[in-house]
C-alpha positions as CSV (number, residue, x, y, z in Angstrom):
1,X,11.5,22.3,12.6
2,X,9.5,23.7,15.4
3,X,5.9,22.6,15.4
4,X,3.5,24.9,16.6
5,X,0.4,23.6,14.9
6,X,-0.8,20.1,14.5
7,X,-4.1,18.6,13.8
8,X,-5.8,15.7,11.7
9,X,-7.1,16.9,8.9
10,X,-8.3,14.4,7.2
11,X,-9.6,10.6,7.0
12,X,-9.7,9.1,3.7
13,X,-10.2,6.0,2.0
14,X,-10.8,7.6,-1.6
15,X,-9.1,9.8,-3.7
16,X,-11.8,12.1,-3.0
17,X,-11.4,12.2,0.8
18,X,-8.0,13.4,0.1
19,X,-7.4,17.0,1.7
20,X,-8.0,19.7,-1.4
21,X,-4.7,21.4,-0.8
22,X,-1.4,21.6,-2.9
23,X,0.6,21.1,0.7
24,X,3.7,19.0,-0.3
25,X,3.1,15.0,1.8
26,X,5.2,12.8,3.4
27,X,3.6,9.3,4.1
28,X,4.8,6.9,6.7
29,X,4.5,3.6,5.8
30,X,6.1,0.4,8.2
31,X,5.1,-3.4,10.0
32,X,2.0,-2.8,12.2
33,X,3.3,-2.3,15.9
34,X,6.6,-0.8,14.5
35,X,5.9,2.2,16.5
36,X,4.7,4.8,13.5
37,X,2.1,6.4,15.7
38,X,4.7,7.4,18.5
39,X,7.0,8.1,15.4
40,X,4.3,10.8,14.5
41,X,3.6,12.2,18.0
42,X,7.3,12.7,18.9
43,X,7.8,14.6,15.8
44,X,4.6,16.3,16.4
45,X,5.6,16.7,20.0
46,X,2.4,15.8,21.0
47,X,1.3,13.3,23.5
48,X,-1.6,11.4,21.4
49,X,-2.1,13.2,17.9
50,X,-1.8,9.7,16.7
51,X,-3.2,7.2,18.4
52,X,-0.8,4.3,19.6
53,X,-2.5,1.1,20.0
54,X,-1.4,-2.0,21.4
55,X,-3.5,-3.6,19.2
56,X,-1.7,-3.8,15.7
57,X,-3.4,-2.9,12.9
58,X,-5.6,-0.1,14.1
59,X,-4.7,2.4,11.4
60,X,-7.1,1.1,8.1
61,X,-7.7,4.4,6.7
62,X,-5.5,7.3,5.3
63,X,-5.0,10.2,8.2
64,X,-3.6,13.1,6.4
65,X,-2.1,15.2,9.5
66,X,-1.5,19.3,9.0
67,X,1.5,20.7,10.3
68,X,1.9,24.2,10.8
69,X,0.0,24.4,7.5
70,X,3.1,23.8,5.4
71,X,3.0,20.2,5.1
72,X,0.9,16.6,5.8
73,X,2.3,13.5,7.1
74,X,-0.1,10.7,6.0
75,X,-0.1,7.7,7.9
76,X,-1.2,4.8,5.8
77,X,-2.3,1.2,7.8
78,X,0.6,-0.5,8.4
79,X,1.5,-3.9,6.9
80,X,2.1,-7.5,7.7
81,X,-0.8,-7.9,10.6
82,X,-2.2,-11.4,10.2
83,X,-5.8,-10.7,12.7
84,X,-7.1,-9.1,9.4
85,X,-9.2,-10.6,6.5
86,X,-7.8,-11.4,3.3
87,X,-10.1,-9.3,1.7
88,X,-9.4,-6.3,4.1
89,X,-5.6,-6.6,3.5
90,X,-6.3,-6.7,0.1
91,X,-8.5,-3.4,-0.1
92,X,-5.7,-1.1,2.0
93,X,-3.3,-2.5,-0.5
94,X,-5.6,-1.3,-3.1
95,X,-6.2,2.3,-1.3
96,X,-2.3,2.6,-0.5
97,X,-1.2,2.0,-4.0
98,X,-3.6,4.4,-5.5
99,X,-2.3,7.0,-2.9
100,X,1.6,6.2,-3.7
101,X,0.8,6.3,-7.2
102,X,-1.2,8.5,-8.1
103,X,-0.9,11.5,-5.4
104,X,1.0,14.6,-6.3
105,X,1.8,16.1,-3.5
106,X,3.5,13.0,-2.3
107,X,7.1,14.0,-1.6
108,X,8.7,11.0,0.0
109,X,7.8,7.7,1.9
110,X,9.0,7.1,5.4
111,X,9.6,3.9,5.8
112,X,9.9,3.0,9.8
113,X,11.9,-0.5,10.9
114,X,12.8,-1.2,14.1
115,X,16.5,-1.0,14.3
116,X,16.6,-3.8,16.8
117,X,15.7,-6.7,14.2
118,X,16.2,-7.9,10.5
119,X,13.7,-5.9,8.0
120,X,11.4,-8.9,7.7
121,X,10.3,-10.0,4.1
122,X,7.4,-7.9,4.3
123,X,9.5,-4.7,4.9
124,X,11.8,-5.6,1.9
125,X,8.7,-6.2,-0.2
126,X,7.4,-2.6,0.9
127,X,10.6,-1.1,0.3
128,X,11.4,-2.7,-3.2
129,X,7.6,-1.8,-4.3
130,X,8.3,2.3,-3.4
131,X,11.8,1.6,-5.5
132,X,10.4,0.4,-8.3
133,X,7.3,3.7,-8.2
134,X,10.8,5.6,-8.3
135,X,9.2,6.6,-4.9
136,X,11.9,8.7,-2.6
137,X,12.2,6.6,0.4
138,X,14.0,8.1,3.5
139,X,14.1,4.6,6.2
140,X,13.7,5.4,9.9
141,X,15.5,2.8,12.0
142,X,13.4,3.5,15.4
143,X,13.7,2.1,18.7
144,X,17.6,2.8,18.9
145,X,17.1,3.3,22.6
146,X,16.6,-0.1,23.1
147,X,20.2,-1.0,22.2
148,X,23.6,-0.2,23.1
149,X,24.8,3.1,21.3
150,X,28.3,1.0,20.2
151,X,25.9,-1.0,18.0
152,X,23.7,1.4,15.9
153,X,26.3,1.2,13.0
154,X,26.4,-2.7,12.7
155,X,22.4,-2.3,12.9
156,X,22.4,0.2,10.0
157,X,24.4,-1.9,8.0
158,X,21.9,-5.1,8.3
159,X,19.1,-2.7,7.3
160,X,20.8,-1.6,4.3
161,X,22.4,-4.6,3.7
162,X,18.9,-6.7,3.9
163,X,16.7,-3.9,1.6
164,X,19.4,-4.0,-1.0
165,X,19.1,-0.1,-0.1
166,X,19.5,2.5,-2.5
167,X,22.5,4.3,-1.7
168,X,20.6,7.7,-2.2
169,X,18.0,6.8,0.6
170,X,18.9,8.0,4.2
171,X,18.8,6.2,7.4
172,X,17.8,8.1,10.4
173,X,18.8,6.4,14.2
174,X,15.3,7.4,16.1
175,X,13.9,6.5,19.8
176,X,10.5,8.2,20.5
177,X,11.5,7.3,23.5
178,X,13.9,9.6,23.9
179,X,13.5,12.0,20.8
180,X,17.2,10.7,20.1
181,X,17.2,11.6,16.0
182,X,14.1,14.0,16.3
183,X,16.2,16.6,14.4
184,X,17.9,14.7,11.6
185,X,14.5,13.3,11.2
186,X,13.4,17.0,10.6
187,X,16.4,18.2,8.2
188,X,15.9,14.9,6.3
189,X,12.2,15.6,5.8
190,X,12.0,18.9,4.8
191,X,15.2,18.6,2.5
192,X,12.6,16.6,0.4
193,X,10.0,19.2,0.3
């Protein structure tokens, strides 16, 4: 897909932020610092759309992003940062879930996981709570650049291996380094929509 229009277009916590449009939504959801913000600018072919942080867990709202007005990606906070309250944690869990469950438009989760290490216990948990929401999950295994090309398949297999991955569920190899898997990304996504 070639994007020529990109913008936030919304900042929600509440249903009622929500963007009043029937636009079909793919949400990204992974470990804070997995790399969801370059995720989104690379795909976006934007520079800083998104704002990467080196501080994890700077995403705590929805941001609902418009693109080419015939879809939104909606990055929720990410999960599994420890440098936030106990009650904070507990209130995006609270927002997410009434997002995932209750949004319409919602099309299919992205799950990201860096391709480099085990899905930790807090990416299985997030990937068996989409599976039981019957939620269409399509896993990005990101930062393949940072490993040798002869070792993406044995990589693959862990993640699938670890999430006890539904075998209906693509993986996508991605560097936003690189834009290595930029495409597949694409045809994977819209195939969904």
């Amino acid at each position: 897909m070639k994007v020529t229009k990109a913008e936030l277009a919304a900042v929600a916590v509440k249903p009622e932020q929500y963007p009043n449009t029937l636009l079909p939504e793919v949400a990204l959801a992974g470990r804070s610092n997995v790399g969801k913000s370059s995720f989104i600018n690379k795909m976006m072919n934007r520079k800083s759309l998104a704002r990467t942080s080196q501080r994890p867990g700077k995403t705590q709202t929805l941001n609902f992003y418009a693109i080419n007005d015939q879809l939104h990606f909606v990055d929720v906070p990410g999960y599994g940062f420890a440098k936030v309250s106990k009650k904070e944690r507990e209130a995006w869990g609270r927002m997410i879930e009434t997002f995932i469950q209750q949004r319409e438009q919602l099309k299919a989760v992205i799950q990201i996981i860096d391709i480099r290490h085990e899905p930790t216990k807090d990416d299985q948990l997030m990937y068996d709570w989409l599976k039981h929401f019957e939620i269409p999950v399509i896993l990005v295994a990101t930062k393949c650049d940072k490993i040798p090309k002869g070792k993406w398949e044995k990589h693959k297999k862990i993640i699938s291996k670890v999430l006890n991955k539904d075998k209906n569920d693509p993986i996508v190899v991605f560097s936003s380094e690189t834009g290595y898997g930029k495409d597949d990304a694409w045809k994977t996504i819209l195939s969904y929509l």
